[in-house]
Each structure stands twice: as structure tokens, then as C-alpha cells.
N, C-alpha and C positions, 0 to 999 in steps of 0.2 A: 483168447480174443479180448477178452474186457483185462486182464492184465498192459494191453496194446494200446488199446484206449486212451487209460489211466496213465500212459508211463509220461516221464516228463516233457520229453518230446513234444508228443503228439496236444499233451497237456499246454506248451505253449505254443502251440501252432493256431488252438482254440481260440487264446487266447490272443495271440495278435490277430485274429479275424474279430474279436470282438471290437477294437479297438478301432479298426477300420470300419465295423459298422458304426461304432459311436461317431467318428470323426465324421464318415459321411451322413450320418443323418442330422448333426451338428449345422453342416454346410444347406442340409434342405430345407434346414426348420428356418419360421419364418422371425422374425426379428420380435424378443418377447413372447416366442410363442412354448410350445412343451417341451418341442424339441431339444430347441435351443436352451433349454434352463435342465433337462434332463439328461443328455446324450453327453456333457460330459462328465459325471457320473459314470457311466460304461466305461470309457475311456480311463478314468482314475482306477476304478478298482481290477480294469483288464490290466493295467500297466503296474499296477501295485504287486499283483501276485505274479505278475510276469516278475518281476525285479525278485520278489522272495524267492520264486521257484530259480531263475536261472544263478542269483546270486546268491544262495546259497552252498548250492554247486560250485559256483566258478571262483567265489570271493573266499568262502567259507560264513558261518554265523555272523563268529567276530568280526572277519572282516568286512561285510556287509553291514553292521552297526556301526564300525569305524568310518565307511563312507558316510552313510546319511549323517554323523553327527559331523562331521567335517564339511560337509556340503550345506547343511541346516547353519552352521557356525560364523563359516567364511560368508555365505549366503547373505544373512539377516544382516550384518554386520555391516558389509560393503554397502547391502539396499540403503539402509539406515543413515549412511556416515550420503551418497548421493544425494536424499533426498533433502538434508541439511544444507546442503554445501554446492551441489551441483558437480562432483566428484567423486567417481569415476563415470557415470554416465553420461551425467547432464544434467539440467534440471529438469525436475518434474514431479509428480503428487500422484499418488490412486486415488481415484474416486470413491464414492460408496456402494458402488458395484463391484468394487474387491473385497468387504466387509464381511467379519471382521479380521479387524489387524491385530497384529503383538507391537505394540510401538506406533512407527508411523509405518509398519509393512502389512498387507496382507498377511493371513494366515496360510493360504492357497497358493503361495508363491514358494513357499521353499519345500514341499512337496514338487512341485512343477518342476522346480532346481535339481531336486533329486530325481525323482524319475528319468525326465529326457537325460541329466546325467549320467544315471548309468547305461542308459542304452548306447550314450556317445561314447562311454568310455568300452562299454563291451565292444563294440564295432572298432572303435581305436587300436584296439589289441587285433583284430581279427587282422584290422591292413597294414600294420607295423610289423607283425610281428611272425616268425614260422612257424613258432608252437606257442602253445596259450602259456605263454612265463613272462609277464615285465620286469622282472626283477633283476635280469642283465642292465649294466649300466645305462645300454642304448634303450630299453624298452624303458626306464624311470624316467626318463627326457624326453622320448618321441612320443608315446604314449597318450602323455598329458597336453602335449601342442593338439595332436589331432584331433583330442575329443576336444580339445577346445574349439578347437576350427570347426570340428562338425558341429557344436553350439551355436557357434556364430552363425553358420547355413541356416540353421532352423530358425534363429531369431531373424535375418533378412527378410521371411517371409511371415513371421509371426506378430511380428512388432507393428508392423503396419495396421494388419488387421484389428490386435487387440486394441492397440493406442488411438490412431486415427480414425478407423471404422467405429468402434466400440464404445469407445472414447472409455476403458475400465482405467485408462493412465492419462494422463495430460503430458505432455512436453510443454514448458513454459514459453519456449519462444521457437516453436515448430522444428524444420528441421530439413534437409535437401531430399531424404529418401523418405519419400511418400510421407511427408511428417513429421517422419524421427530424424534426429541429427547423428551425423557420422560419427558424432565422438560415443556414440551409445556402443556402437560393434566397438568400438577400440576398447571401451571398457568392459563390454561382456565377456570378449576374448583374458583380458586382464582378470577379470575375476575369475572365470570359470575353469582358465589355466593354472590362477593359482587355487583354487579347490583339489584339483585333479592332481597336482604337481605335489601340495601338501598331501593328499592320501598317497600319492607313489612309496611318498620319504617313508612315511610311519605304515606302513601295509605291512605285515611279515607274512614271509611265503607262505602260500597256500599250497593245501596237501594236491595230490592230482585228481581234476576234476573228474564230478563225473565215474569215480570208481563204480559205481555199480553197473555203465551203462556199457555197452560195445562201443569199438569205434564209429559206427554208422547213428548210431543214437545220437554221439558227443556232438558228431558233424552237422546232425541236423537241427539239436540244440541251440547251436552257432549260428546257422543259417536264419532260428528264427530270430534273431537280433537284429539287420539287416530289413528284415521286413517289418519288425516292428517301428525301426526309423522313417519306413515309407507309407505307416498309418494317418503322419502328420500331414504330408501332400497329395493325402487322397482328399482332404477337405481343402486344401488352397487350387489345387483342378479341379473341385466341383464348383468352387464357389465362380470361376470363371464361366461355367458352362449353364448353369441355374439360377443367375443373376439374373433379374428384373433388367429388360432391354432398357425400361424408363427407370435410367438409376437416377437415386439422390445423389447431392453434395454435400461435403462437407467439409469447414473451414478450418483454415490453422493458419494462425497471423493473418488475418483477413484476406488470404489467399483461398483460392476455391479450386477443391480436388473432386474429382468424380469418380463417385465408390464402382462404379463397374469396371474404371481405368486403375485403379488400387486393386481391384481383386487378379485383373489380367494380367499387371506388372507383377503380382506377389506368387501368381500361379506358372509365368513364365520362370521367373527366379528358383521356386521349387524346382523348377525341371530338368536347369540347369547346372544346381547346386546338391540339393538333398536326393535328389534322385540317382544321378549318375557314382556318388559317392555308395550309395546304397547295393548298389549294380557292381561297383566296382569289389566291393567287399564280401556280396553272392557269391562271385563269379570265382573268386579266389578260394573259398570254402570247396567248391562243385571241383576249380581244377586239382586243388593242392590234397583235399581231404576225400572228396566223395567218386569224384572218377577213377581212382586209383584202385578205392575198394570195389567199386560195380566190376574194374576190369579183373580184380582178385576174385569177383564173386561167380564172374564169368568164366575164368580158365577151371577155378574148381568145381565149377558144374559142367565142365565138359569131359574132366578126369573119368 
């Protein structure tokens, strides 16, 4: 039993329930208050040992160093050369609520980079792919678009909130979505496909995951990937449901947005975007991996 426990699996199953309680006590806490300056803490270190435990399995060691230093690299790099220049995001500055920085970047940001990272690229693989191998021509190309795309998902509804609510970033001259300007997705997509694109090329195959586990373990390893993507819009639907009916404003370009009208567009958007993506990628795990085994586990207990 305590072997059951302990195994990886169930190990990150723990651990994406942690991550959903940080985000949602994140969403409850009140502005400046414990919560909110403690609960993402939870969050970091549920998603930190989530990424060692599942990638070390899935990537290998090596390969798993290979990513973060390539995600940390490409990362800082692109943040750095935008906030110079106003390319490839756009313009804009962190505040001292991102402190401290390495440069002009937060510290706290290419952490961020990496983790949702690799949870996008793990799920990338899950809905591209039949078997866990990107290393066929078509998995080193599709691979890297999806997680990229499922970045961009997260950022539609993250951005608002950090940037415009939070105000940890400024946009120098606002922006059509809640804030932020369009050309931010066009470059998150741009940088975080080439992150993903650049580890494709230089990743060498990895052994086959998971050898110590059964098939029914591997599956449900996979499965919790998927769920860990949907920790992040447990807090943009709370934050729609837990809002203060008497919301403040707040300004961008001397326009005036209403933070309960930002939370409701950024919890819609989740729902429509990070959610169904998440669902999509479940569903495929339960039809392709784990129905197959329940109905193998069911004829040979009927034997």
C-alpha cells in the first residue's frame, strides 16, 4: 500500500491537487493580503517537482537540463532585447513587484517560462502524437507549434491579470486586449516556438519512458499533465465568481477598465481556450491508452 502511495503516479496527482489549491487560494486572497503573497509559493514548488518527477521519466536527466537551459536562454534573451527595443512583444517595463531582476528581467520569469513550458510541451506530445516519440520528422515540427499555441492560451488570460490588474508589468501605450497589445501573442507564440522548436533539433532520443512503471501507471502519468494545465483556470473562474460586486478601475492610456469586467473576459477566455484544449488531450489519454487496458483488465478477469 505505502509502495501505492509513493509511486510516481499517484505522486503527481498529489501534486497537481496542490497547485490547484495554491491557484485557488491565490484567487481568494485579498489584494496584499497572505494569501496572495504566499499561495504562489505552493504553486512553484507543486510544479517544480511535478516537472522533475514527470521529466525525468519522460525527457530523461539530460534531457530535462537541456530544456530549462534552452528555455532560461532563448527566454531572458528575447525578454531583454523587447524591453530595449519594443520587439518582439512590445513595449513595456516590470515594476518592483517583479524584483529582483538579472538585467532588466525579473528573476521569477524564466522559471515561469519553464515550468508552464513544460507542461505545454508534455500535453503537445500527448495531442500530436500516438506514442510518446517526437523524434519522427512530423513530431519535431508539430510538437513545437502546439506547445507553443497552448502558451499563447495561457498568456490570453494571464496577461491581463498580471499586467493590467496587478499592474507587476506596464505596457507603455496599452493595448486592444484588456490592456495588452496584440502584438504581445504574436511574439509569445514567436518566442516560445522558438524555445520548443530549438530543444526539438538538439534533444536526443530518449530511452522509453517510464520503464519501471506498467502501462496503466505511464497512462495515468500522462493524464496528470493535462490536469496540471487546468490548475491555471481554476484561479481565472474563481477570480470571476469571488470578485467584489463593487469593483475598482483601473486605467491604461487614460482609458478606464473595470477589474470585475477583466476578470469575467479572462475567465470566459480560459474556458474556452485552456480548458477545452486540456479536455481534448484527457480524453485522448482515457480513449487511446486507458480504455483499452480497463477492457484487457476486464476480459482477463472474466477468464
Amino acid at each position: 500500500m505505502s509502495r501505492l502511495v509513493h509511486s510516481p503516479p499517484i505522486v503527481s496527482l498529489y501534486l497537481v491537487a496542490a497547485a490547484w489549491v495554491g491557484n485557488a487560494l491565490y484567487a481568494l486572497g485579498e489584494p496584499g493580503g497572505a494569501l496572495k503573497y504566499w499561495s504562489p509559493a505552493l504553486v512553484a514548488v507543486a510544479m517544480i517537482a511535478f516537472v522533475v518527477l514527470h521529466g525525468r521519466l519522460f525527457e530523461s536527466t539530460r534531457g530535462l537540463l537541456l530544456f530549462v537551459a534552452t528555455v532560461f536562454v532563448i527566454g531572458w534573451g528575447f525578454e531583454s532585447i523587447s524591453i530595449m527595443t519594443g520587439i518582439p512583444f512590445g513595449n513595456y517595463h516590470y515594476t518592483d513587484a517583479m524584483a529582483p531582476f538579472l538585467g532588466h528581467v525579473p528573476v521569477s520569469v524564466m522559471p515561469a517560462y519553464c515550468l508552464m513550458g513544460y507542461v505545454s510541451w508534455a500535453m503537445a506530445r500527448i495531442l500530436v502524437l500516438q506514442q510518446d516519440d517526437c523524434d519522427t520528422p512530423s513530431g519535431k515540427v508539430l510538437v513545437p507549434l502546439v506547445a507553443a499555441l497552448l502558451m499563447v492560451l495561457w498568456d490570453l488570460s494571464m496577461d491581463p491579470l498580471r499586467a493590467t490588474v496587478e499592474q507587476r508589468w506596464i505596457w507603455h501605450d496599452g493595448g486592444r486586449h484588456l490592456g495588452v497589445p496584440l502584438l504581445n501573442y504574436l511574439g509569445w507564440f514567436l518566442v516560445t516556438w522558438t524555445m520548443f522548436q530549438t530543444y526539438a533539433l538538439l534533444r536526443q532520443p530518449a530511452p522509453v519512458p517510464c520503464t519501471d512503471l506498467d502501462a496503466a501507471d505511464t497512462s495515468l502519468l500522462r493524464l496528470s499533465v493535462p490536469l496540471m494545465y487546468l490548475a491555471f483556470p481554476v484561479e481565472y473562474l474563481l477570480n470571476a465568481v469571488v470578485a467584489d460586486p463593487d469593483h475598482a478601475a483601473v486605467f491604461v492610456e487614460s482609458a478606464q477598465l473595470d477589474i470585475g469586467e477583466i476578470y469575467a473576459a479572462t475567465a470566459l477566455l480560459s474556458l474556452v481556450t485552456m480548458v477545452p484544449a486540456a479536455l481534448i488531450a484527457s480524453h485522448k489519454i482515457w480513449r487511446v491508452e486507458m480504455a483499452p487496458l480497463n477492457l484487457a483488465l476486464n476480459e482477463e478477469t472474466q477468464r
